[in-house]
DSSP file (Angstrom, degrees, kcal/mol; ACC not computed):
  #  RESIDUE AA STRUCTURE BP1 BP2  ACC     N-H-->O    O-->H-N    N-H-->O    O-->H-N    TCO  KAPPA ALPHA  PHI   PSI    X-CA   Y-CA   Z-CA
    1    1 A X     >        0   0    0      0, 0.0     4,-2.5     0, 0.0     5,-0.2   0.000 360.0 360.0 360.0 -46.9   -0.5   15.2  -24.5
    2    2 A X  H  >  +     0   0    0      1,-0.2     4,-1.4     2,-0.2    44,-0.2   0.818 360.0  45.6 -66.7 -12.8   -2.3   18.6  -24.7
    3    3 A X  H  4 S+     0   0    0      1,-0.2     4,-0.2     2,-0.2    -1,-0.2   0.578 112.7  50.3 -98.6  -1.6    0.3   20.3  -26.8
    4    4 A X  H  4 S+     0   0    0      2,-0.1     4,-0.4     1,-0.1    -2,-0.2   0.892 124.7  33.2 -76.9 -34.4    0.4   17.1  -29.1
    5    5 A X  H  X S+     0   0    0     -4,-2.5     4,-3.2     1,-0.2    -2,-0.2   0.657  88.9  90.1 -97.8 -12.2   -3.6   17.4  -29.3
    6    6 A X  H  X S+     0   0    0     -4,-1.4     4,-0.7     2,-0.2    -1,-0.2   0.914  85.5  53.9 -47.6 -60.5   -4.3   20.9  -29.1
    7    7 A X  H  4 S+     0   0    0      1,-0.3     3,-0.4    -4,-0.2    -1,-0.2   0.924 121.2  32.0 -32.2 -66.1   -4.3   21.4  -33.1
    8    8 A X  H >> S+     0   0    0     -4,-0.4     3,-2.5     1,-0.2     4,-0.8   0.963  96.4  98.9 -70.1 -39.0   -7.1   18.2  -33.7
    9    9 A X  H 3X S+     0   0    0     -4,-3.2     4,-2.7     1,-0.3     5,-0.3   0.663  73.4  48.3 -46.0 -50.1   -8.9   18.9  -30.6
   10   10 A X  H 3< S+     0   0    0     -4,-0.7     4,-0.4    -3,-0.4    -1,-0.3   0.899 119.9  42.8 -64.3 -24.7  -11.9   20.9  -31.5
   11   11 A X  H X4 S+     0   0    0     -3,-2.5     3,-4.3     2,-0.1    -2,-0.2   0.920 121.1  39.8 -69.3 -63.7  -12.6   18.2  -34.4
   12   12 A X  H >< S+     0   0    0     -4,-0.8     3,-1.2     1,-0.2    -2,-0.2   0.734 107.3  67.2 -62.3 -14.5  -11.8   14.9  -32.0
   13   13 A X  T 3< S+     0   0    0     -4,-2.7    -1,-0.2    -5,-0.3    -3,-0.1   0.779  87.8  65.4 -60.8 -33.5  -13.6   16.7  -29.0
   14   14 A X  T <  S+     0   0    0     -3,-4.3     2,-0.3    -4,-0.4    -1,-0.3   0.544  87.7  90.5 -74.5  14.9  -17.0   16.4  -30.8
   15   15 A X  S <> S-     0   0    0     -3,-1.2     4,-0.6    -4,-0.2     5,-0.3  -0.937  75.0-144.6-118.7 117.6  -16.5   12.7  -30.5
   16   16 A X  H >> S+     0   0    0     -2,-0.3     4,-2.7     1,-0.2     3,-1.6   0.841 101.2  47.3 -52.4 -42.7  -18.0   11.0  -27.3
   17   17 A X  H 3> S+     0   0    0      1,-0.3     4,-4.2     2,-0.2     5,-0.4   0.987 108.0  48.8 -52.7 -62.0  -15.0    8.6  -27.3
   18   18 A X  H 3> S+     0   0    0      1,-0.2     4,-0.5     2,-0.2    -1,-0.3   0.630 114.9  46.3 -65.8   6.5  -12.2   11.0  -27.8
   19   19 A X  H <X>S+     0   0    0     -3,-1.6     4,-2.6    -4,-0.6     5,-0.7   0.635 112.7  56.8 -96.5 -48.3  -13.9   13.5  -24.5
   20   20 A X  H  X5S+     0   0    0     -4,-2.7     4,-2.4    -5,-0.3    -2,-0.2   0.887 110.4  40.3 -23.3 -71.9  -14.1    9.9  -22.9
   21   21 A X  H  <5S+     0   0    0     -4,-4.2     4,-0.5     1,-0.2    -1,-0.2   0.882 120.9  44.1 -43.7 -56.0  -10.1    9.4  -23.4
   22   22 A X  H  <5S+     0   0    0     -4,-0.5    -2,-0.2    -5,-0.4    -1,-0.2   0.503 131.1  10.8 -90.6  -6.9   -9.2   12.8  -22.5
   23   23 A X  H  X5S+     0   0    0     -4,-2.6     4,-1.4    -3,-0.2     7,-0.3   0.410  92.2  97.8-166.6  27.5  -11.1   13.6  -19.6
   24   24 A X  T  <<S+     0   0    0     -4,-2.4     6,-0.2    -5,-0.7    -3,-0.1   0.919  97.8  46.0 -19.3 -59.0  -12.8   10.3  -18.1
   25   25 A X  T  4 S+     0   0    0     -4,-0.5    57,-0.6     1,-0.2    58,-0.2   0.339 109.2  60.0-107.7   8.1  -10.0   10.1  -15.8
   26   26 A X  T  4 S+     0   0    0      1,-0.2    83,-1.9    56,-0.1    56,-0.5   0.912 114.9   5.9 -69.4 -84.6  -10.4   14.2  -14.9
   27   27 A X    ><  -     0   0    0     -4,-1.4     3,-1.7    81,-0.2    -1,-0.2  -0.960  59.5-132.2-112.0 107.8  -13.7   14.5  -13.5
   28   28 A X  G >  S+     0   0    0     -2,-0.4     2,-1.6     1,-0.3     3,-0.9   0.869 112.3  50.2 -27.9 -82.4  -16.7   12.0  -12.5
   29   29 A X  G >>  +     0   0    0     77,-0.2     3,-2.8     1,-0.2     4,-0.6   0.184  70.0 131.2 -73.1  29.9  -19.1   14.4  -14.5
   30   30 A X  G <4 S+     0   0    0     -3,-1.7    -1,-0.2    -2,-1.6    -2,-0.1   0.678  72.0  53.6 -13.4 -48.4  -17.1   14.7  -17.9
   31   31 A X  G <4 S+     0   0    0     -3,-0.9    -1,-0.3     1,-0.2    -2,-0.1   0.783 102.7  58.7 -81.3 -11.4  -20.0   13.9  -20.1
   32   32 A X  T <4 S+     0   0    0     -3,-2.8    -2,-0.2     2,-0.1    -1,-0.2   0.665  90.1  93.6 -93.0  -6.6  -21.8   16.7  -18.3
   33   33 A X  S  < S-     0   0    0     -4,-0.6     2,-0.2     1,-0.1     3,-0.1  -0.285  77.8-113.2 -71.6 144.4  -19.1   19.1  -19.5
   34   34 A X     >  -     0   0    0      1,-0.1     4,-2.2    -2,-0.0    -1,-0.1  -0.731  15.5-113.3-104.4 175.5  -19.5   21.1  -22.7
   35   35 A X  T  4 S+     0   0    0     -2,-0.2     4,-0.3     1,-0.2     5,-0.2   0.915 114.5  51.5 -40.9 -95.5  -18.0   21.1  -25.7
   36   36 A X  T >> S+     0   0    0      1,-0.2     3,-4.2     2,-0.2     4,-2.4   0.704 108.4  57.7 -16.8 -76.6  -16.4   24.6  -25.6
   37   37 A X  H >> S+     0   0    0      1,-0.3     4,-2.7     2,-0.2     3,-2.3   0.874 111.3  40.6 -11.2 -80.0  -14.6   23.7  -21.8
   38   38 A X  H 3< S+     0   0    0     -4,-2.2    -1,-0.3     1,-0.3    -2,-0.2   0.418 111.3  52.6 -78.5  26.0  -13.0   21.1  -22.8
   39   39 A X  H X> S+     0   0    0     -3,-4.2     4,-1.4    -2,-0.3     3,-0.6   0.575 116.2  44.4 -92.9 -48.7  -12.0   22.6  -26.0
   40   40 A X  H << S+     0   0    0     -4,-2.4     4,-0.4    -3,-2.3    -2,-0.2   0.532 109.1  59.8 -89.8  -6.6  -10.6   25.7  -23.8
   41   41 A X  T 3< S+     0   0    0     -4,-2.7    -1,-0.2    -5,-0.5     4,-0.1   0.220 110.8  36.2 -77.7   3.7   -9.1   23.4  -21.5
   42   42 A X  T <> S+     0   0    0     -3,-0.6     4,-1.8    -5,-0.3    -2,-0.2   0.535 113.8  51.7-134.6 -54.2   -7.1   21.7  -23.9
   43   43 A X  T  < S+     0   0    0     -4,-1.4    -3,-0.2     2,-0.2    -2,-0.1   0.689 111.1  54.5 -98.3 -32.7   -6.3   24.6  -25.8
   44   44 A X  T >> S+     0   0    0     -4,-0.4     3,-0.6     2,-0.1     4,-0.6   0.943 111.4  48.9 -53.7 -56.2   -5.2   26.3  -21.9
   45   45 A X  T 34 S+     0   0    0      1,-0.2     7,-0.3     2,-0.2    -2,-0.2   0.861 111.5  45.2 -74.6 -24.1   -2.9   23.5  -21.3
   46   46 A X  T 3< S+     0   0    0     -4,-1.8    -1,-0.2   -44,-0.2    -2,-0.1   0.450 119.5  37.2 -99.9  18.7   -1.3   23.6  -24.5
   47   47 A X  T <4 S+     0   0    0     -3,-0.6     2,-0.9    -4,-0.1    -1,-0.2   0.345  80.4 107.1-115.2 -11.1   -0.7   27.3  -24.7
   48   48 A X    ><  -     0   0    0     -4,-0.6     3,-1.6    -3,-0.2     4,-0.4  -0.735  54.9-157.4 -90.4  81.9    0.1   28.2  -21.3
   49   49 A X  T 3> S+     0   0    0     -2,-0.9     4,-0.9     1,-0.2    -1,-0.2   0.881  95.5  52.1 -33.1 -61.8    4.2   29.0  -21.2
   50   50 A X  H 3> S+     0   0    0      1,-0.2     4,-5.0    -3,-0.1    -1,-0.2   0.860  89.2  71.7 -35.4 -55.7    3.8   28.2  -17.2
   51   51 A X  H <> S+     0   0    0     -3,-1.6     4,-2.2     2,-0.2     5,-0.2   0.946  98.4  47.9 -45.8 -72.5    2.0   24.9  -17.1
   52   52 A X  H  > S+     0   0    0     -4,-0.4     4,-4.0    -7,-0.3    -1,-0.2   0.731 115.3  39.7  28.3 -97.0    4.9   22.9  -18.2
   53   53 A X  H  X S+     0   0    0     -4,-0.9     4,-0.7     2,-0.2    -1,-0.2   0.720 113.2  55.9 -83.3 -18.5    7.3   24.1  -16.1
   54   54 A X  H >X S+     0   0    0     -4,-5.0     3,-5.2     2,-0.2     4,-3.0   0.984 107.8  55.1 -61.2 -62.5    5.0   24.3  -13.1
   55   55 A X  H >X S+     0   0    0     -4,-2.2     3,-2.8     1,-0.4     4,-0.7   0.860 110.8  40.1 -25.3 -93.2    4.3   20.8  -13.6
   56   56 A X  H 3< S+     0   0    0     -4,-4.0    -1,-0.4     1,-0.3    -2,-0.2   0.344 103.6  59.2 -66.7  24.8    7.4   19.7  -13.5
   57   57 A X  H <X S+     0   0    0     -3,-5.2     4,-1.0    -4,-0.7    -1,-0.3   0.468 106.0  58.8-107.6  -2.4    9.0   21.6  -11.0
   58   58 A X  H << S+     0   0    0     -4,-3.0    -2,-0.2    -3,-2.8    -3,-0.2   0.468  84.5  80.0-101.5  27.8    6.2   20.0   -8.7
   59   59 A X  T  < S+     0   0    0     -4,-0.7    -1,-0.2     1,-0.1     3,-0.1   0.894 115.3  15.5 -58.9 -32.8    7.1   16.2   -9.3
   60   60 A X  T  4 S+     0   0    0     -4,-0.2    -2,-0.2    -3,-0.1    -1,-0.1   0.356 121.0  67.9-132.1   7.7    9.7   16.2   -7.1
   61   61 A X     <  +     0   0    0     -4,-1.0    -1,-0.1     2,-0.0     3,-0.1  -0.296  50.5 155.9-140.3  67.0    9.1   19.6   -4.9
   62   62 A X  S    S-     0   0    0      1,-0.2     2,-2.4    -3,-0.1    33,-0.1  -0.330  79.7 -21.3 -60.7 144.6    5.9   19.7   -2.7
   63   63 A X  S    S+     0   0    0      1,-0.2    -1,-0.2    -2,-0.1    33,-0.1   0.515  78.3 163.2  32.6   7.1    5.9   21.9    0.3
   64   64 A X        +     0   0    0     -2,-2.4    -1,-0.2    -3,-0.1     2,-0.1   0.576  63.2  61.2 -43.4  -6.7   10.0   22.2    0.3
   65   65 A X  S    S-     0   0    0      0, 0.0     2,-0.5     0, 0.0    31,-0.1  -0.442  93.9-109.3 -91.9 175.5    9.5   25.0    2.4
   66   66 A X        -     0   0    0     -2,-0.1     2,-0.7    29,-0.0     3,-0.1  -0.990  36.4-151.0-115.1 148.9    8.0   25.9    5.6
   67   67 A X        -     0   0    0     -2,-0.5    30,-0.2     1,-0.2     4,-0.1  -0.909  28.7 -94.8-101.2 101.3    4.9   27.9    4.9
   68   68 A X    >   -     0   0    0     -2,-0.7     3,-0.8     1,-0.2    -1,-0.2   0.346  13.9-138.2 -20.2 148.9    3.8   30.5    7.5
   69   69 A X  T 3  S+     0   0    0      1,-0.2    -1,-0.2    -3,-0.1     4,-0.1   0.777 112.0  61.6 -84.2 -30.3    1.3   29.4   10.1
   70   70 A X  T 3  S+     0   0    0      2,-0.1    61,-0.4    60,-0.0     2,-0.3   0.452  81.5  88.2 -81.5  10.9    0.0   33.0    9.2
   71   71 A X  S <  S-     0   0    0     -3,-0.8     2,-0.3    -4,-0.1    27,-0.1  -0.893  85.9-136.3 -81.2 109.3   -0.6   31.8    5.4
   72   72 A X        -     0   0    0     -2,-0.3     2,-0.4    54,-0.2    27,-0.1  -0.590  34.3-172.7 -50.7 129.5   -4.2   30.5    6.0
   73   73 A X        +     0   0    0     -2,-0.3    27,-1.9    25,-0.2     2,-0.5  -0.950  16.2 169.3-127.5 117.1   -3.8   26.9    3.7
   74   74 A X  E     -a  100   0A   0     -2,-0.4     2,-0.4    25,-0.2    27,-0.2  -0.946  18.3-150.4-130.0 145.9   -6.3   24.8    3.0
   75   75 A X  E     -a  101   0A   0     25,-2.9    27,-3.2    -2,-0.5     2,-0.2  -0.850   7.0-159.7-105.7 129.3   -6.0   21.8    0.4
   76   76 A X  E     +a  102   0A   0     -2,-0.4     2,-0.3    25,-0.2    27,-0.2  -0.700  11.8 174.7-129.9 148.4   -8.8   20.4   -1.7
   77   77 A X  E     -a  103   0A   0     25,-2.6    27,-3.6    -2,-0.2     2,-0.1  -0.939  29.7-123.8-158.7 145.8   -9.0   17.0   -3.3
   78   78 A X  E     -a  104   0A   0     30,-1.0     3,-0.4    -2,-0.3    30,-0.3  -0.418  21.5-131.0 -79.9 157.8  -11.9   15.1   -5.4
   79   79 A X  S    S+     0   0    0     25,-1.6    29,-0.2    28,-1.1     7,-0.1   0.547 111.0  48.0 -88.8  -8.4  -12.9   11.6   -3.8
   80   80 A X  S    S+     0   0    0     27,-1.7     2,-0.5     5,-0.1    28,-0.3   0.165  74.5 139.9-140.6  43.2  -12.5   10.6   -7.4
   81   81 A X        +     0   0    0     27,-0.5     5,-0.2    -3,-0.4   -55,-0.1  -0.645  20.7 176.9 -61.5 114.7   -9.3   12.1   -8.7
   82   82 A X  S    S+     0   0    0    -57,-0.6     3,-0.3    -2,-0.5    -1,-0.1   0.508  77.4  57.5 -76.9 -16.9   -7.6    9.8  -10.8
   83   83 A X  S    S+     0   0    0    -57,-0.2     2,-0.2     1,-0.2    -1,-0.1   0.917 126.6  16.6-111.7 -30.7   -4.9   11.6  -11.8
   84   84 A X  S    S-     0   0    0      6,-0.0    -1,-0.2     5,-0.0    -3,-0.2  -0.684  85.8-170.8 -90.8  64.3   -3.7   12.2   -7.8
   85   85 A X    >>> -     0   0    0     -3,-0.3     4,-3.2    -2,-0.2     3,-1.2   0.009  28.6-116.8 -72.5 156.8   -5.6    9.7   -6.3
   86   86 A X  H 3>5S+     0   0    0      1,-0.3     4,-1.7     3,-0.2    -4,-0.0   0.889 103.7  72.8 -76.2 -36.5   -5.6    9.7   -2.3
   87   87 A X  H 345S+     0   0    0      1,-0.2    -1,-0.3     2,-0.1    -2,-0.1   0.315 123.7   1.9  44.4 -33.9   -3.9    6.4   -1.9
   88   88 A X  H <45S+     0   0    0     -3,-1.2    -1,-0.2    -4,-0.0     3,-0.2   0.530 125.4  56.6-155.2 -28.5   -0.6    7.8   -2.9
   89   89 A X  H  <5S+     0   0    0     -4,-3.2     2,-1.1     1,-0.2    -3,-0.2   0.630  85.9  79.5-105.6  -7.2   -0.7   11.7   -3.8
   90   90 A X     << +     0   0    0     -4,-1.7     2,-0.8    -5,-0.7    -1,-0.2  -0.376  50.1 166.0 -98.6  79.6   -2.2   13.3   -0.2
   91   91 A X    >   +     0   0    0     -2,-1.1     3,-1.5     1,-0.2     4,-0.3  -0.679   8.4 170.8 -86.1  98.1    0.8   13.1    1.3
   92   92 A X  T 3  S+     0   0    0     -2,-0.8    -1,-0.2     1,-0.3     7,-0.1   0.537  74.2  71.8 -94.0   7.4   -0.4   15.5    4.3
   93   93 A X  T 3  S+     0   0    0      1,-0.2    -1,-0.3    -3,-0.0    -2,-0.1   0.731  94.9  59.1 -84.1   7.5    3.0   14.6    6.2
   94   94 A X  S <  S+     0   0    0     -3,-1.5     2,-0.5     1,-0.1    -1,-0.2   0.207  98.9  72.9-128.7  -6.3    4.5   16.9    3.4
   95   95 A X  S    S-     0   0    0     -4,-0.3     4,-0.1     1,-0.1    -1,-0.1  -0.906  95.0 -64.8-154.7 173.5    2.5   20.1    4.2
   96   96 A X    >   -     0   0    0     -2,-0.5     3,-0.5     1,-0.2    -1,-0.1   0.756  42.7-135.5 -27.4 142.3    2.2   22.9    6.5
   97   97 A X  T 3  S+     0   0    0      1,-0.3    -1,-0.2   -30,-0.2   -28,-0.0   0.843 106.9  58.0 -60.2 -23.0    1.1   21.4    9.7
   98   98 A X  T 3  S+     0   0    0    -30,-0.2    -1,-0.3   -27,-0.1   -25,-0.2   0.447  78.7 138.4-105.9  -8.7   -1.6   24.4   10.1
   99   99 A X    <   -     0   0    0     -3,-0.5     2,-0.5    -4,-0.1   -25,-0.2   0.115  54.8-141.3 -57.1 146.2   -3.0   23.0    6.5
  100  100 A X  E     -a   74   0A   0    -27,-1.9   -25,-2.9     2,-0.0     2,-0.5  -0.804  28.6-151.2-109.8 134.2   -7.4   22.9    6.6
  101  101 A X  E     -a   75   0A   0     -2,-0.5     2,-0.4   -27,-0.2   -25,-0.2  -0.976  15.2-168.2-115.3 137.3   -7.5   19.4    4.4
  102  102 A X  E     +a   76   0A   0    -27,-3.2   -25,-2.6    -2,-0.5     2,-1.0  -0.893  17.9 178.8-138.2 123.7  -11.0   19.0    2.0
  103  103 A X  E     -a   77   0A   0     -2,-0.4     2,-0.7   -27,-0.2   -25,-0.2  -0.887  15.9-164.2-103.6 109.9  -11.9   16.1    0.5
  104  104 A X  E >   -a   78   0A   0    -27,-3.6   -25,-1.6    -2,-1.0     3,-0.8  -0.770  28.7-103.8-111.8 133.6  -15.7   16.7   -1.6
  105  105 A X  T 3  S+     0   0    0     -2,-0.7     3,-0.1     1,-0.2    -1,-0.0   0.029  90.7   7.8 -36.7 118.1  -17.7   14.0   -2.7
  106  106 A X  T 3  S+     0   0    0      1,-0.1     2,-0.3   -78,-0.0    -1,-0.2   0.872  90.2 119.0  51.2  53.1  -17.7   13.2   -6.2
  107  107 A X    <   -     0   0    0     -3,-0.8   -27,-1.7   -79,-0.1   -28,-1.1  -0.942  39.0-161.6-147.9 146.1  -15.2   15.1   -7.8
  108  108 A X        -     0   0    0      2,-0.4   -30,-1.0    -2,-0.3   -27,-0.5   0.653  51.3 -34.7-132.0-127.6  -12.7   14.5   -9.3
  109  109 A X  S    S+     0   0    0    -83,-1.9     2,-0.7     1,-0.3     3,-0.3   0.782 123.8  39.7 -78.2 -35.8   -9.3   16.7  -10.4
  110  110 A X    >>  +     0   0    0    -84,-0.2     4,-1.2     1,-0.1     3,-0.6  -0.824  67.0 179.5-119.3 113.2  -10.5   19.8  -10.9
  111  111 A X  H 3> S+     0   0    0     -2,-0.7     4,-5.0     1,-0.3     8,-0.3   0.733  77.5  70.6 -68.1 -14.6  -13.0   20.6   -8.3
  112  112 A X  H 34 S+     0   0    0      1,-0.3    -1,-0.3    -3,-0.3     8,-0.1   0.808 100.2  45.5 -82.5 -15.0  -13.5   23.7   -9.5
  113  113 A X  H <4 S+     0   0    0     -3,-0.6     3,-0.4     2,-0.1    -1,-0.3   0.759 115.8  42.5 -44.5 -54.9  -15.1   22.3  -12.5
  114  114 A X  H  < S+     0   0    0     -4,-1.2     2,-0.3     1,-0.2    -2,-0.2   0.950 136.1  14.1 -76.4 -51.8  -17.4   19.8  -10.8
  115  115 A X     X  +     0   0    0     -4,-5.0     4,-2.3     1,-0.2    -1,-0.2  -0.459  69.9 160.0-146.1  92.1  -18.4   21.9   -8.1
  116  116 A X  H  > S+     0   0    0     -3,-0.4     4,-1.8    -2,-0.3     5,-0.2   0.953  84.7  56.0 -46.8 -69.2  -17.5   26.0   -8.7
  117  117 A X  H  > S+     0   0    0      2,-0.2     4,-1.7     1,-0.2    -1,-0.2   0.772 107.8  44.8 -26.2 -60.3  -19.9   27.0   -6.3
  118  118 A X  H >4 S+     0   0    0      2,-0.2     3,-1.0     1,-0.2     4,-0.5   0.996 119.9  47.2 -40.7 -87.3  -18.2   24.7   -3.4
  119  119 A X  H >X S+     0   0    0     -4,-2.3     4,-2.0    -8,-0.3     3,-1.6   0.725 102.7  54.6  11.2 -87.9  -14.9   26.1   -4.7
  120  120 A X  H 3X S+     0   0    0     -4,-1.8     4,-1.0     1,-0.3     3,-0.3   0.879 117.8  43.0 -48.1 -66.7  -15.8   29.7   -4.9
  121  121 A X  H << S+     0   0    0     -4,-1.7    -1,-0.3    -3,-1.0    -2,-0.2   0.174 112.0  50.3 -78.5   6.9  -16.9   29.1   -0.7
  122  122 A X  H <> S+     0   0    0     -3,-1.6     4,-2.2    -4,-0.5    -1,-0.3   0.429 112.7  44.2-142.3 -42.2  -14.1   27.2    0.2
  123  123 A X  H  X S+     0   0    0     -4,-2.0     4,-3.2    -5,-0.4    -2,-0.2   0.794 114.3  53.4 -81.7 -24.1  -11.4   29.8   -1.3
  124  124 A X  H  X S+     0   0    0     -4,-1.0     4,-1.4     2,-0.3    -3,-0.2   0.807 106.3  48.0-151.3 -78.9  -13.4   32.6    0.1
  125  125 A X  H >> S+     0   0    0      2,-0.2     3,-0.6     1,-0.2     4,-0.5   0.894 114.6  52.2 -41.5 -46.6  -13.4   31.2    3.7
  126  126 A X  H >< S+     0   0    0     -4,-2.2     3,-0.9     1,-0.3     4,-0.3   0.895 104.1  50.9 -46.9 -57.0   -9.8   30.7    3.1
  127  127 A X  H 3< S+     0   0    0     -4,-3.2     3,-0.5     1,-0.2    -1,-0.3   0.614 104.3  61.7 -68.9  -8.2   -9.2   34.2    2.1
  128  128 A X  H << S+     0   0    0     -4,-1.4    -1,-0.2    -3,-0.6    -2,-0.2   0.765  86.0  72.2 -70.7 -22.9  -11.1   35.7    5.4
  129  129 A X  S << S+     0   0    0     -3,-0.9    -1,-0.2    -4,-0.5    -2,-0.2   0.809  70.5 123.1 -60.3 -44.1   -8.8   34.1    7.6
  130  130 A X              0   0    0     -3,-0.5   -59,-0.1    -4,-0.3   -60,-0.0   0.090 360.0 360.0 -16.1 116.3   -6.1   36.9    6.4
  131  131 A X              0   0    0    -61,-0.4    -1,-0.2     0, 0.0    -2,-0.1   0.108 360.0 360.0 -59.9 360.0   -4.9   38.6    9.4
């Protein structure tokens, strides 16, 4: 959908509806988002030689490895991702056993959008662990 939309996006983006369509089901605070984001967010997915193929090579290949215990992991999820909802996509029986799980309040698919700061402290912690 973003490399069908990229082209129109910065016109259909000024339009509450079409931000509505395209990233309702992202983030609980969507409307709070500016223009430009979700202009460059759009214009990221549909430019990015990576995304794609990352994408699909993780439909079907979560954790297919074993992951050091001595790789600090920890995995963040919104309580109000829609697009990997908990109900069916935190499948924690499918990584590292040693994995730190975070679920934050009122956030959606990209946390790091809804709450950077949180993020930022969370990646941070992670990375001290480093042995």
């Amino acid at each position: 959908m973003a490399k069908a939309s990229s082209g129109i996006a910065p016109t259909a983006l000024k339009s509450l509806a079409a931000r509505r369509l395209g990233f309702s089901r992202i983030s609980p605070h969507w409307e709070e988002m500016d223009y430009q984001t979700l202009v460059d967010a759009v214009t990221a997915m549909s430019e990015s030689d990576g995304y794609y193929p990352a994408w699909d090579a993780t439909l079907n290949r979560r954790f297919d490895s074993m992951i050091s215990d001595q790789i600090p992991t920890t995995i963040v999820f919104g309580d109000s991702d829609y697009v990997l909802p908990s109900r069916t996509c935190q499948e924690r029986s499918l990584a590292p056993a040693h994995a730190k799980w975070i679920v934050l309040e009122k956030v959606g698919h990209a946390p790091m959008w809804d709450e950077p700061g949180k993020v930022v402290k969370i990646i941070n912690e992670t990375v001290s662990l480093v042995k």
